[in-house]
N, C-alpha and C positions, 0 to 999 in steps of 0.2 A: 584441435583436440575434439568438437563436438564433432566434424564429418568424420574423422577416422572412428567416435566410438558410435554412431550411428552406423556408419558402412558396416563394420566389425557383427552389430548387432544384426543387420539385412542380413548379413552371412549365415549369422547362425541361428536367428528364430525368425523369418521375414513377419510371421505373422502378429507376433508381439510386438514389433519392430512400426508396424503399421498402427496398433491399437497407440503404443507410447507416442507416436509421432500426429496423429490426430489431436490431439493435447494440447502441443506446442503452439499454437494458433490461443486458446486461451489461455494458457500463462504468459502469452508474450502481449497481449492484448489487455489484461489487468493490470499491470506495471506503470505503462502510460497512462492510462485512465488515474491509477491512486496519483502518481504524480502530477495531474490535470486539476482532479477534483481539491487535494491538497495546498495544493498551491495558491489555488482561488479562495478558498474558505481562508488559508494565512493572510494572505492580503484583505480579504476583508475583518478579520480579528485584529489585525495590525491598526487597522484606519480606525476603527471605535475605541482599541487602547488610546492609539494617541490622542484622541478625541478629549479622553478622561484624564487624561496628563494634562493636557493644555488646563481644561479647567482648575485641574487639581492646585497645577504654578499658577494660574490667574489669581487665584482663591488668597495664596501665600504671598504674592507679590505685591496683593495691593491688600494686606491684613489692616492697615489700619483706615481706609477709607470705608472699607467695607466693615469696620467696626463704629466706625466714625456715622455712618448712615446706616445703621442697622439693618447691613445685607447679607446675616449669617446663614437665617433660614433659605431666603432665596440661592444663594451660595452651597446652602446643603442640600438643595431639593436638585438643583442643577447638574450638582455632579453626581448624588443616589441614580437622579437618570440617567446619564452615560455610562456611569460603572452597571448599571440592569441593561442598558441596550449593547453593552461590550459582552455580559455576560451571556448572554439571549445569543449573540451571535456565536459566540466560543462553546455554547454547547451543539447548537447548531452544526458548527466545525465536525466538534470530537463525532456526530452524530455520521456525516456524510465520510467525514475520512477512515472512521474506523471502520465500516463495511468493509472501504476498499481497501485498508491496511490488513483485515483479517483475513481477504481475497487472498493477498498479494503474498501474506506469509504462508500462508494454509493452503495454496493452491499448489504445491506441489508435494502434499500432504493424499492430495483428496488424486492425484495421477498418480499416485505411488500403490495407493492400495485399489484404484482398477487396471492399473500392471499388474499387482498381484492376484488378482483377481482373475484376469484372462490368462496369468500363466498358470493358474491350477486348473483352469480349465481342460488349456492344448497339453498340459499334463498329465489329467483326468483321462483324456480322449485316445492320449498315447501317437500323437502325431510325432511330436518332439520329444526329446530325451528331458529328464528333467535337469542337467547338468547345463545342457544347453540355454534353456529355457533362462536358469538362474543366472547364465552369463549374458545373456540378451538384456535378465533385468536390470543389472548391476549396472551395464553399459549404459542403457536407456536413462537412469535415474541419475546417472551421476552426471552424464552428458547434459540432460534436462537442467538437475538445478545448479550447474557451474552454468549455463548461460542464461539462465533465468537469473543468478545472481548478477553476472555481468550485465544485464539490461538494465538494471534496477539503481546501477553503477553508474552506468552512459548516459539514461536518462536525465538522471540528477546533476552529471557534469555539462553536459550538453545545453541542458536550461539556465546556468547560471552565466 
């Protein structure tokens, strides 16, 4: 589906055809990256949760020794710092993955309006027809993000 609406698009505006497809190199290239950087950041939020669980059941599991020896404080200080070192990491996370989340949603946002862009240009200029132009875009864009969402797809099944 994406070679026939690219070929389709070569046909009928080559020059937009070229700008759209210069693109596809960074939207296919942010996708992997958020699912790289993601991934790492959850594994390492994963190991400081469990971190703070282990405590949290040590804490309830032996409540009456640790009442018996008045280990409440040390038992409260212990697990305040893993639930602050879980947290520290987990914004951490939201800080590095949401770049690339807002990459990964938005970047065929930010190729959509310098398509539109070069097509009011060769519009402007009167090389192509503007009927043309509009079915080059339509092609370009829809072809771009059905396989930008399919990668985003692959990627996620591929890794599991």
């Amino acid at each position: 589906m994406v070679t026939i609406g690219i070929t389709w698009s070569v046909a009928v505006c080559w020059k937009l055809t070229i700008v759209g497809l210069t693109t596809a190199p960074f939207l296919y290239a942010i996708t992997p990256g958020f699912e790289h950087i993601s991934g790492k950041w959850e594994g390492r939020s994963n190991d400081k949760a469990e971190i703070a669980c282990a405590i949290f059941a040590e804490t309830f599991e032996n409540v009456r020794t640790m009442r018996a020896l008045t280990l409440e404080g040390y038992f409260r200080k212990k697990y305040a710092r893993a639930t602050q070192e879980a947290f520290k990491v987990g914004v951490r996370r939201e800080a590095y993955s949401g770049v690339f989340f807002g990459l990964t949603d938005s970047g065929i946002q930010f190729v959509t309006a310098l398509i539109f862009y070069h097509g009011a240009i060769l519009a402007a200029s009167g090389q192509f027809q503007v009927g043309d132009i509009l079915t080059a875009f339509s092609l370009l864009i829809f072809s771009m993000s059905n396989a930008n969402g399919v990668s985003v797809y692959m990627n996620r099944h591929l890794s599991i």
